[in-house]
C-alpha positions as CSV (number, residue, x, y, z in Angstrom):
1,X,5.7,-87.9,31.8
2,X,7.9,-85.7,29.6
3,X,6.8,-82.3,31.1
4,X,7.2,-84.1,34.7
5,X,10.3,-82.1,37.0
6,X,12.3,-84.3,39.0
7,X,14.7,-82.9,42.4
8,X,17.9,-85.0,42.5
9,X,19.5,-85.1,46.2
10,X,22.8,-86.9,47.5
11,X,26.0,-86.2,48.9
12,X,27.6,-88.1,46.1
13,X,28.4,-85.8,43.3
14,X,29.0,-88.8,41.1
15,X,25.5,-90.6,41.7
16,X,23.9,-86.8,41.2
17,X,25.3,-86.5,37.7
18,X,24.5,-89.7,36.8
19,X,21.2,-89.5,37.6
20,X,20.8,-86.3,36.1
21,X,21.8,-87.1,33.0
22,X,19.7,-90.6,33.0
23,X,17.0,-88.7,33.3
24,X,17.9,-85.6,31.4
25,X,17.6,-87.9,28.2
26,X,14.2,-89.1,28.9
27,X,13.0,-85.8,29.0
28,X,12.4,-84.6,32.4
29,X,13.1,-81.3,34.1
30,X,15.9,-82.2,36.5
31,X,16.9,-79.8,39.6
32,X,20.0,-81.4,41.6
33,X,21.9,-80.7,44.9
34,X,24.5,-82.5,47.2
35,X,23.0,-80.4,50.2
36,X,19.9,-81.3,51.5
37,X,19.3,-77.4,52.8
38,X,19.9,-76.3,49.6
39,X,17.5,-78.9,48.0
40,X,14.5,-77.4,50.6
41,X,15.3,-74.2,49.0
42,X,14.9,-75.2,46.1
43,X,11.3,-77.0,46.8
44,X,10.3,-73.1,48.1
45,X,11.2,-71.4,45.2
46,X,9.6,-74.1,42.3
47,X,7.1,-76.9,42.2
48,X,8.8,-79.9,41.3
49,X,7.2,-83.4,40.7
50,X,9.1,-85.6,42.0
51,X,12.1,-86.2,44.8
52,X,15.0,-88.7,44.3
53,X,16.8,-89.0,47.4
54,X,19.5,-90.8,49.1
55,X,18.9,-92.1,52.8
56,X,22.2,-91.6,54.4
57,X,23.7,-88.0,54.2
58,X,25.7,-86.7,56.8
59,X,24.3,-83.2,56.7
60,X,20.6,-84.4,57.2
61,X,19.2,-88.0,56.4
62,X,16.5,-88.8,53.3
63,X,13.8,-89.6,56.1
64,X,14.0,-85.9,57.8
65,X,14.3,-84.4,54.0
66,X,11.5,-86.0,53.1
67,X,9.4,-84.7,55.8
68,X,10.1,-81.2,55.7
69,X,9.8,-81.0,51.9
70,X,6.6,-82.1,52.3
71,X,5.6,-79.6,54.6
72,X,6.3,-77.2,51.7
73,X,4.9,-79.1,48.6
74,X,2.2,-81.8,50.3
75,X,2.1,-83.4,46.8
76,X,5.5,-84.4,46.5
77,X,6.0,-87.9,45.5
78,X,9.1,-89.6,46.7
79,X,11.5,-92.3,45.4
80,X,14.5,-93.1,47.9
81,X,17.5,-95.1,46.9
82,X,20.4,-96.6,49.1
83,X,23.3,-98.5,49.2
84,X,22.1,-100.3,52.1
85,X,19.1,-102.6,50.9
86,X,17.3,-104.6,54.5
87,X,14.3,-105.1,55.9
88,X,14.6,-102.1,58.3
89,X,15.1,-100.0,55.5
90,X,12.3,-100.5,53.6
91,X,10.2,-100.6,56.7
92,X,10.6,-97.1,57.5
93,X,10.3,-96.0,54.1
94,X,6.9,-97.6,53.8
95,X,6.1,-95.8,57.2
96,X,7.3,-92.3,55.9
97,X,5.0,-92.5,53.1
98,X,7.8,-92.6,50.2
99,X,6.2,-94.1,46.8
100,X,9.2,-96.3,46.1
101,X,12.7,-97.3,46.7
102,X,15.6,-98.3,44.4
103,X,18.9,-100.1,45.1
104,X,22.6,-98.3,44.5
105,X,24.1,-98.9,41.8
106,X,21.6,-99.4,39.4
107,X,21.9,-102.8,37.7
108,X,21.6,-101.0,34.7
109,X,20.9,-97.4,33.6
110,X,16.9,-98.0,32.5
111,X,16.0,-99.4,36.1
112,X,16.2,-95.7,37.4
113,X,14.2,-94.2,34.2
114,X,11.5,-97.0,34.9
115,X,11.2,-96.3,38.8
116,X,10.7,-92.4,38.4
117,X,8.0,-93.5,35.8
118,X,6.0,-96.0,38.0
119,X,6.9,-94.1,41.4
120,X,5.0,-90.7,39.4
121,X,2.7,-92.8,38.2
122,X,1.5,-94.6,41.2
123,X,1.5,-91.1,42.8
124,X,-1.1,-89.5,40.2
125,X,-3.0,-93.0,40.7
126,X,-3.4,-92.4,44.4
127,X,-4.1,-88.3,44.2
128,X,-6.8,-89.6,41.5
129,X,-8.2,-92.3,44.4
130,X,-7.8,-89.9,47.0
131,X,-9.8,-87.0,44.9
132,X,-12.4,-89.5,44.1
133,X,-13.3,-90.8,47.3
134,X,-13.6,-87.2,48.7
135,X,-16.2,-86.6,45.8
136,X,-18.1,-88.4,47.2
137,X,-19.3,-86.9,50.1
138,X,-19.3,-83.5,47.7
139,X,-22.4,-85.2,46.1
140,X,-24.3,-85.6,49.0
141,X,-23.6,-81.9,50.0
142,X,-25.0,-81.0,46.5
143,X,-28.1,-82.2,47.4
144,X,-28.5,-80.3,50.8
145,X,-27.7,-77.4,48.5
146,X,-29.8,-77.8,46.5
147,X,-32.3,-78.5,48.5
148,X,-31.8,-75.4,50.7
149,X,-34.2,-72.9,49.5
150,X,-33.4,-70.3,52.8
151,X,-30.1,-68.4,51.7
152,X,-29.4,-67.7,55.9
153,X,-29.9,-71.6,55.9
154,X,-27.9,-72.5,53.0
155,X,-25.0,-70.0,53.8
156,X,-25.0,-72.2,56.9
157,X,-24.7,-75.4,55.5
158,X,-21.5,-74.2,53.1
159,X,-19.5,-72.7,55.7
160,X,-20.3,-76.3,58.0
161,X,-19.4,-78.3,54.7
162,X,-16.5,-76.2,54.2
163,X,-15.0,-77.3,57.4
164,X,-15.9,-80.7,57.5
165,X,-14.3,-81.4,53.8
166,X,-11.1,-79.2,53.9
167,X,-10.5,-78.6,58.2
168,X,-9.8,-75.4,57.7
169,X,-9.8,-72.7,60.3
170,X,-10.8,-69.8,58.6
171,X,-13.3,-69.6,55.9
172,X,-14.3,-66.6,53.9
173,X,-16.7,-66.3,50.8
174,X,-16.9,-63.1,49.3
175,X,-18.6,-61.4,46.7
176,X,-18.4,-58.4,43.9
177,X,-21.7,-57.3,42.7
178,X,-21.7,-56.5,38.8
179,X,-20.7,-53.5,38.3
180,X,-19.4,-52.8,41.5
181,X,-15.5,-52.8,43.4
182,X,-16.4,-53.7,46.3
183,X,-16.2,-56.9,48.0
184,X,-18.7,-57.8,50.2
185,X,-18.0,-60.7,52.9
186,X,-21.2,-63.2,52.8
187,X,-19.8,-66.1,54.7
188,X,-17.3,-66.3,57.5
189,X,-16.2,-68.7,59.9
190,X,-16.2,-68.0,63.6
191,X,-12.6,-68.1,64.7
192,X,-10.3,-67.1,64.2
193,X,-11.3,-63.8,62.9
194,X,-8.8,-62.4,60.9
195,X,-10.8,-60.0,58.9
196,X,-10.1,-56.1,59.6
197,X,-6.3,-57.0,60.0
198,X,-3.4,-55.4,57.5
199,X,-2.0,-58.9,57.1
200,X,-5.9,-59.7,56.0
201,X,-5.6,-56.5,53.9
202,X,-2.9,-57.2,52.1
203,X,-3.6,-61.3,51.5
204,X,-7.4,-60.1,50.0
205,X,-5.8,-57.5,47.2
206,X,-4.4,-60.1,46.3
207,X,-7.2,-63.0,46.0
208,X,-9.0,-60.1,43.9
209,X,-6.4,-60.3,41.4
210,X,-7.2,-64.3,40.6
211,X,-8.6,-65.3,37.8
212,X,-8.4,-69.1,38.6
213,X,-7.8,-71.3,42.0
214,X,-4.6,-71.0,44.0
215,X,-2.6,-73.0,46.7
216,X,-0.4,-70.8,48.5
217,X,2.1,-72.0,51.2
218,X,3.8,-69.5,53.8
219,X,7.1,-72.1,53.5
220,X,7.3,-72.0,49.7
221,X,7.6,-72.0,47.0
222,X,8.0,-68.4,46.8
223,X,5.9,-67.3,43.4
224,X,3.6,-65.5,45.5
225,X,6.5,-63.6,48.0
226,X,4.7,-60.9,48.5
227,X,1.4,-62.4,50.7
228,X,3.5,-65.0,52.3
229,X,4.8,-62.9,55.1
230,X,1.4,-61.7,55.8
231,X,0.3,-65.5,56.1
232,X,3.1,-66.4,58.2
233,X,1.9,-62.9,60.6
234,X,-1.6,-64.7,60.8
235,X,0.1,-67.7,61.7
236,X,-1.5,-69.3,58.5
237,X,0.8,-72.0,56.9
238,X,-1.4,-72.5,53.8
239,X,-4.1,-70.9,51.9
240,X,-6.6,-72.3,49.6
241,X,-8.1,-69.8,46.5
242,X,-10.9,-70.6,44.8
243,X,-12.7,-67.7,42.2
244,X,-16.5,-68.3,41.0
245,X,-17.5,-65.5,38.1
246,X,-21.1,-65.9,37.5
247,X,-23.7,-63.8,35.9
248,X,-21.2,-60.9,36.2
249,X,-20.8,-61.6,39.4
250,X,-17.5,-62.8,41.3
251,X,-17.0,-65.1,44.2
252,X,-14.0,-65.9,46.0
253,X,-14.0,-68.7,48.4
254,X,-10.5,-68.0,51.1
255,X,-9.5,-70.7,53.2
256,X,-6.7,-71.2,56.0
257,X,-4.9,-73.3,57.7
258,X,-2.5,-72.8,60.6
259,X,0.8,-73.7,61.2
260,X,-0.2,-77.0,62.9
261,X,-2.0,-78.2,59.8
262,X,-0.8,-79.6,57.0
263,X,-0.5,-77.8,53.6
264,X,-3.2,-77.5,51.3
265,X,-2.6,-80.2,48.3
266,X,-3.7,-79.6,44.2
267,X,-6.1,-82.2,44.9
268,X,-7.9,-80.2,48.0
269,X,-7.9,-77.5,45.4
270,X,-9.5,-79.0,42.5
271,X,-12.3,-80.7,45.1
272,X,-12.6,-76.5,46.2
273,X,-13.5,-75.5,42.7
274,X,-16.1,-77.7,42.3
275,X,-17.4,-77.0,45.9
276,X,-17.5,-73.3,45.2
277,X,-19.2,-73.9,42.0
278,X,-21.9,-75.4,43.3
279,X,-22.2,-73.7,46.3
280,X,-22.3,-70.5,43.8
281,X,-25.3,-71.7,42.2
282,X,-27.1,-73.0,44.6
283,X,-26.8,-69.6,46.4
284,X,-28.3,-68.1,42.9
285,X,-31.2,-71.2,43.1
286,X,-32.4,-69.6,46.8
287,X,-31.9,-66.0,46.3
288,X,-34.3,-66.3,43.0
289,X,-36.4,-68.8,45.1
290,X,-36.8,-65.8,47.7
291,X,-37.2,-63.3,44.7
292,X,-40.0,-65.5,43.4
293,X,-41.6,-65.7,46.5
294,X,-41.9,-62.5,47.4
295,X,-43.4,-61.5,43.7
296,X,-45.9,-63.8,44.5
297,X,-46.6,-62.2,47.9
298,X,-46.9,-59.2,46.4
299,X,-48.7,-60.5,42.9
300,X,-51.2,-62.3,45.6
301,X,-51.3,-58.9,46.9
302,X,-52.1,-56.6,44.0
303,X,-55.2,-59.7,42.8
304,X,-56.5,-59.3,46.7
305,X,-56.6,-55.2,45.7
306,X,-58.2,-55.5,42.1
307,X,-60.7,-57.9,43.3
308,X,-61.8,-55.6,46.3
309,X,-61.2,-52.6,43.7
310,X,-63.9,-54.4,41.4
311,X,-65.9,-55.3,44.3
312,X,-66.4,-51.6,45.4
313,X,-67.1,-50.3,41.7
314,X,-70.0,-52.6,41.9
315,X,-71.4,-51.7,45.1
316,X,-71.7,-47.9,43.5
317,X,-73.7,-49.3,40.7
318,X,-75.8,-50.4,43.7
319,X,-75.5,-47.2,45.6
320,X,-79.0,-45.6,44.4
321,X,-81.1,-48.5,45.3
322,X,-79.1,-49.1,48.2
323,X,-80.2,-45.5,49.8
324,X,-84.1,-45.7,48.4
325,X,-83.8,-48.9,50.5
326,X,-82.2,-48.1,53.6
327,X,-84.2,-44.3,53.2
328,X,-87.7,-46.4,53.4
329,X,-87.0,-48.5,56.9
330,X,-85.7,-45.2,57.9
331,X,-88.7,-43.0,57.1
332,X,-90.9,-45.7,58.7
333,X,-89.1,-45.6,61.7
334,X,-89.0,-41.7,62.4
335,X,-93.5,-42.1,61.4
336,X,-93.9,-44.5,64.0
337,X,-91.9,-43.2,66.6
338,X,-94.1,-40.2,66.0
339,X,-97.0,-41.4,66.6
340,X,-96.1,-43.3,69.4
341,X,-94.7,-40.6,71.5
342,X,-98.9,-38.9,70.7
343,X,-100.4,-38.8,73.9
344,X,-103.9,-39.4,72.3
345,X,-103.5,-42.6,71.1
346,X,-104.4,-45.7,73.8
347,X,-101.4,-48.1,74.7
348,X,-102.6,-50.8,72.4
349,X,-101.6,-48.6,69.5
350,X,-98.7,-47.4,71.4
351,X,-97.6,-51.0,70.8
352,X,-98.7,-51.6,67.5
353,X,-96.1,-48.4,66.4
354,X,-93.5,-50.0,68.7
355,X,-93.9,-53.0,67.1
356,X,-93.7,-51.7,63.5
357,X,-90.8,-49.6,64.4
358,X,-89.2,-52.6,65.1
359,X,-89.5,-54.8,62.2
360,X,-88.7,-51.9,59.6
361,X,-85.2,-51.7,61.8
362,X,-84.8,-55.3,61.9
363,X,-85.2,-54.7,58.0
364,X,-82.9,-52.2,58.2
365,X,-80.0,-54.1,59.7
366,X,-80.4,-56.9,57.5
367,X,-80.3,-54.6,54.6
368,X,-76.6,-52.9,55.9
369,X,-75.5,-55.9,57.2
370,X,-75.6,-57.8,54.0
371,X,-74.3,-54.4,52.1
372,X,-71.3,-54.7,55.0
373,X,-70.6,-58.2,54.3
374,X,-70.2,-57.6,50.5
375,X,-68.5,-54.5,51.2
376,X,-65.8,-55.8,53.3
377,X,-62.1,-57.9,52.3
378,X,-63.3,-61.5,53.5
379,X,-61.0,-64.4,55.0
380,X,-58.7,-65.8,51.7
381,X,-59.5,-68.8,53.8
382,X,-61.3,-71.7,52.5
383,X,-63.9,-73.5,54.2
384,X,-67.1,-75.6,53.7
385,X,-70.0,-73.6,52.0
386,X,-73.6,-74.0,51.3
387,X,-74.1,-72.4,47.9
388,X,-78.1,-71.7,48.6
389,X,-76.6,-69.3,51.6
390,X,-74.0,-67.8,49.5
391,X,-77.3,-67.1,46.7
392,X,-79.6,-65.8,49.0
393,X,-77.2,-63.2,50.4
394,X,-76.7,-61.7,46.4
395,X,-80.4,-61.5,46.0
396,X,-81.0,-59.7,49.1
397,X,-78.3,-57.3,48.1
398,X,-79.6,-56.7,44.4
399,X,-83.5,-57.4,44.8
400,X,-84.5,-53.7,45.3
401,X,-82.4,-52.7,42.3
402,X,-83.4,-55.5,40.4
403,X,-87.3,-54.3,41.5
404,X,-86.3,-50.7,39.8
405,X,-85.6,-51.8,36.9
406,X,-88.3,-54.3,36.6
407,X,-86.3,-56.9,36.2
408,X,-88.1,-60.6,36.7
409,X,-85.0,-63.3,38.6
410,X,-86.1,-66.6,38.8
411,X,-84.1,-69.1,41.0
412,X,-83.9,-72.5,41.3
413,X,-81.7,-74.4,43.6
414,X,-81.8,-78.3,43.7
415,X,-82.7,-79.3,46.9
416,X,-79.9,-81.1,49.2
417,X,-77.3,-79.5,47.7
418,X,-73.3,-80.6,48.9
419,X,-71.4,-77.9,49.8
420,X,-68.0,-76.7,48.0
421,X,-64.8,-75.8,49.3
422,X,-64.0,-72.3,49.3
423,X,-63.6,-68.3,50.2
424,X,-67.4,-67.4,50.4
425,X,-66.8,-63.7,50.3
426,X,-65.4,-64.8,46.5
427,X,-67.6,-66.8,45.5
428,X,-70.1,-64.5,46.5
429,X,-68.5,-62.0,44.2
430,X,-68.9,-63.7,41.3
431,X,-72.0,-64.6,41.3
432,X,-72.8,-60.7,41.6
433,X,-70.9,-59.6,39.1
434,X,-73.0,-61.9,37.0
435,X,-76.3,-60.9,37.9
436,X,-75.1,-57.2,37.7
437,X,-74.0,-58.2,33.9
438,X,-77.1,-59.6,33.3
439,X,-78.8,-56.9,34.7
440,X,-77.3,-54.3,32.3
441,X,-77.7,-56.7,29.6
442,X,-81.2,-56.5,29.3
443,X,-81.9,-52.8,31.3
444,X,-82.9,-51.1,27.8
445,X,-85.7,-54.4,27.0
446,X,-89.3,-54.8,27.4
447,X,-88.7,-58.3,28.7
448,X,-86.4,-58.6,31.5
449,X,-85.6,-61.8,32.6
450,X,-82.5,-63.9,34.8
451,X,-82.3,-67.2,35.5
452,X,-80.5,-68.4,38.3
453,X,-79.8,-72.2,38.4
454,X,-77.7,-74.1,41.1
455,X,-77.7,-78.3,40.3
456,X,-75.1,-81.3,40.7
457,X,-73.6,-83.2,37.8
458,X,-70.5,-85.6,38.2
459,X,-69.3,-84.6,41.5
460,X,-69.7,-80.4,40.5
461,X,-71.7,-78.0,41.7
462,X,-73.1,-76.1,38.8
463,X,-74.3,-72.7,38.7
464,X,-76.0,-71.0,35.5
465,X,-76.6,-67.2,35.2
466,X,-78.4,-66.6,32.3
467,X,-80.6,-63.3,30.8
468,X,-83.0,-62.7,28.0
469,X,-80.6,-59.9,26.5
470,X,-78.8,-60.1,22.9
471,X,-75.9,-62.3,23.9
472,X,-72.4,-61.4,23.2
473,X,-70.8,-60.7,19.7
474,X,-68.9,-63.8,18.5
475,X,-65.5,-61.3,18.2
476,X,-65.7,-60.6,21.7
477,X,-67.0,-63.8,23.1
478,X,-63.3,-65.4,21.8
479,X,-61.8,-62.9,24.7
480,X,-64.7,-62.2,27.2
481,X,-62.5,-63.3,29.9
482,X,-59.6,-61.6,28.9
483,X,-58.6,-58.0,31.0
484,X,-60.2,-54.6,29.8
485,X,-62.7,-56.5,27.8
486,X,-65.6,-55.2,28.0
487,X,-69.8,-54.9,26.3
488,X,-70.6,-52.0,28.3
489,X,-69.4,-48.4,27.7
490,X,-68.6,-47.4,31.9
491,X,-67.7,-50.8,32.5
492,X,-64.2,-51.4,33.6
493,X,-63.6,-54.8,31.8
494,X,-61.7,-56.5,34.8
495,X,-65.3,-58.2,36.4
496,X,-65.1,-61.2,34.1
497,X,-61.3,-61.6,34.2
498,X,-61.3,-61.3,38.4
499,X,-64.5,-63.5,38.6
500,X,-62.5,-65.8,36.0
501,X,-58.9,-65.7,38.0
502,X,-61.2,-66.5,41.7
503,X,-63.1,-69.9,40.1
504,X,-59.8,-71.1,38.6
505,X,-58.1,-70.3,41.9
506,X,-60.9,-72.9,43.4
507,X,-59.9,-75.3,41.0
508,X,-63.0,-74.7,39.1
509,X,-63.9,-73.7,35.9
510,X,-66.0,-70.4,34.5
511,X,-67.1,-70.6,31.0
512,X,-69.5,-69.4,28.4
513,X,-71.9,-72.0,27.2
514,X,-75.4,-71.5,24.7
515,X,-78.4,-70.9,26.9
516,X,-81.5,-72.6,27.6
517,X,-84.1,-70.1,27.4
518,X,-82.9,-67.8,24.4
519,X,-80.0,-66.3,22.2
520,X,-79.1,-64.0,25.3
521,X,-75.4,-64.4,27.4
522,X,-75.3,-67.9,29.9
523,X,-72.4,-68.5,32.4
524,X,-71.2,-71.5,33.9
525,X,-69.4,-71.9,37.1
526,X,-68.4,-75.5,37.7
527,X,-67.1,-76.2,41.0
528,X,-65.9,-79.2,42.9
529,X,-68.0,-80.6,45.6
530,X,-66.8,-81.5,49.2
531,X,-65.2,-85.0,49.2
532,X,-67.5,-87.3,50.3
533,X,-70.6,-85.1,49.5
């Protein structure tokens, strides 16, 4: 312990001298006084190690100058020595907390040497033990931390951690933004408030300054003059210091205690740097948890727009056939009305137009309410759906188109069918942006056929769209489902890529696989069927 500083105190000038020079020649840093007072003042201007004290001085005893120096350096160990070796003696030394005791005069000069070693020893032994133990419960606050993915939440759980492992009474965490001066107070505790204060003022310019963790007591020593009376204002009789500079970014964790408290101790501080470290990254874990999430939200977002985006640039490829098909009902309606409102005609055929002008509008509704039903944003919900439904609806929507262009679909759905789980409105979607592919693929061709085929195979439903058109270059079939790929010259290249992005998302699988009728394009949506289907 050669770097180790020892504080000699006894009224006997001889036994100081001695002492000093024991231990002057086993390299320690010796400090002595016959005064007790002017030992104290000594223990508020430097940190020393180590106090060597007699018991019985008449201007105040060992016991009482052991107890106030540790009220200004909580860390001090103590070795006593007397003249007067009993029971009693050693009894209240044991009580008082001193780390050993040693008999005057020394039996020979090495005995004192060899108690200062095993007294600061046994000191660093028990700071060690006591440092441990209260690592422990550091480790299960980690994991709270950690687990904490709400920063409100988490702020909540350091400031209550705070307290429970250092009883402080005021508790600050503040932080400086990258490339910014000013500090900005995160956490706080309750009471008391001592934040808006000159006294707070003044203590905070100079926690800003620190580069590494600090114990600072009001009583001493005075290295830090210029804060303590601002602490002793505040009624503070320790402060605790601990600087976090991550990412750019600095923390600084204050705590306080009053004058009823004991001072803060190195080891308090050491277990503080660890607990601000942590607590400094697992504020960085939730605030990028909460970034994350909201990217998603808004990612989830943006895929809801593109998909209805895609959705609508379909329904205008349907536009044309839409009106000749909602203009037919229409023009049937306003003939039979007509006619019925003739006053030649006898009320039999009265009826027969009534009846007629009912059907084409029952026609007509269907034919907008499946165009509305496309049309609109569905539920992202999931639920139970019966593909032959979900089928039906797309080939009411594209028949009269398909019709135009002469185009021949045949569909074949296995009977008794399972249902899948999933957003019908979706699913839906693909399954039209298919046909529509198809359709376009084989517009231009004398023969212009689809096949639509919906069976089961190893607990999938399995749905085939497949045309009699040229198929699909083998340079572009490598990236078919990738964005802004595209066969067509208007198309947009995103219908493959969102109908691709909406099967995964039902943990299913789109894919193009050789067809069964021809060399032209097949795709194959697998989906999983309802447990227990």
């Amino acid at each position: 312990m050669a770097s180790a500083s020892v504080l000699i105190v006894d009224d006997d000038r001889s036994i100081v001298r001695l002492c000093q020079r024991l231990l002057e020649r086993a390299q320690y840093e010796v400090f002595a006084s016959t005064d007790p007072l002017e030992a104290l003042k000594i223990l508020e201007s430097r940190k020393v190690d180590l106090l060597l004290a007699d018991i019985r001085m008449p201007v105040m005893d060992g016991f009482e100058l052991i107890e106030r120096s540790r009220d200004i350096q909580s860390d001090l160990a103590v070795l006593v020595m007397t003249g007067f070796g009993t029971v009693d003696t050693a009894v209240q030394a044991l009580y008082k907390g001193v780390d050993g005791l040693i008999l005057k005069p020394f039996e020979n000069t090495a005995d004192l040497v060899q108690a200062v070693q095993r007294v600061l020893l046994d000191s660093r032994q028990k700071q060690e033990a006591a440092r441990a133990q209260a690592l422990r419960p550091l480790f299960d606050l980690s994991e709270s931390f950690v687990a904490e993915t709400s920063l409100e939440s988490l702020e909540k759980l350091i400031l209550d951690g705070a307290i429970r492992t250092f009883q402080a009474k005021t508790i600050c965490v503040y932080q400086i933004a990258a490339g910014s001066k000013e500090p900005k107070l995160i956490i706080q505790s309750a009471v008391p408030d001592p934040v808006g204060t000159p006294a707070w003022a003044q203590i905070l310019r100079f926690v800003f300054t620190l580069q590494t963790g600090l114990v600072v007591n009001a009583a001493g020593p005075e290295d830090h003059a210029a804060i303590q009376p601002a602490m002793r204002s505040l009624g503070w009789s320790s402060i605790m210091v601990a600087p976090v500079i991550r990412n750019d970014q600095r923390f600084y964790f204050v705590l306080g205690r009053d004058a009823l408290q004991n001072n803060f101790s190195d080891s308090e501080l050491d277990l503080l740097v660890i607990f601000a470290r942590q607590s400094v990254v697992a504020m960085e874990n939730a605030r990028l948890y909460t970034d994350l999430k909201e990217y998603v939200r808004k990612v989830e977002e943006s895929q809801r727009a593109l998909i209805q985006a895609e959705k609508m640039a379909a329904v205008g490829r349907l536009m044309s056939s839409l009106a000749h098909e909602i203009n037919n009902p229409l023009q049937s309606v306003r003939n039979c009305v007509h006619l019925a409102m003739r006053d030649e005609i006898n009320e039999d055929q009265r009826a027969s137009y009534l009846n007629m002008t009912e059907s084409e509008l029952e026609r007509l509704v269907n034919t907008v309410r499946h165009m509305l039903d496309f049309y609109r944003p569905g539920p992202a919900t999931k639920e139970n759906i019966d593909l032959g439904v979900v089928i039906e609806r797309v080939v009411h929507l594209l028949t009269p188109q398909m019709k135009n262009l002469g185009v021949t679909l045949d569909v074949k759905v296995a009977p008794g069918m399972p249902q899948v789980n999933g957003v019908k409105d979706q699913l839906q979607q693909v399954i039209f942006n298919l046909i529509l592919n198809s359709m376009d693929a084989v517009e231009n061709l004398p023969e212009k056929r689809i096949w639509l085929d919906v069976s089961k195979a190893k607990g999938e439903a399995v749905i085939t769209v497949e045309d009699s058109g040229p198929g699909v270059d083998a340079e572009i079939r490598e990236h078919i489902f990738e964005p802004f790929v595209s066969t067509k010259k208007a198309g947009t290249g995103l219908g493959l890529s969102i109908s691709y992005t909406i099967i995964e998302a039902h943990d299913g699988r789109l894919s193009m696989i050789p067809g069964k009728h021809g060399a032209g394009a097949c795709f194959e949506i697998r989906l999983p069927l309802e447990r227990g289907a």
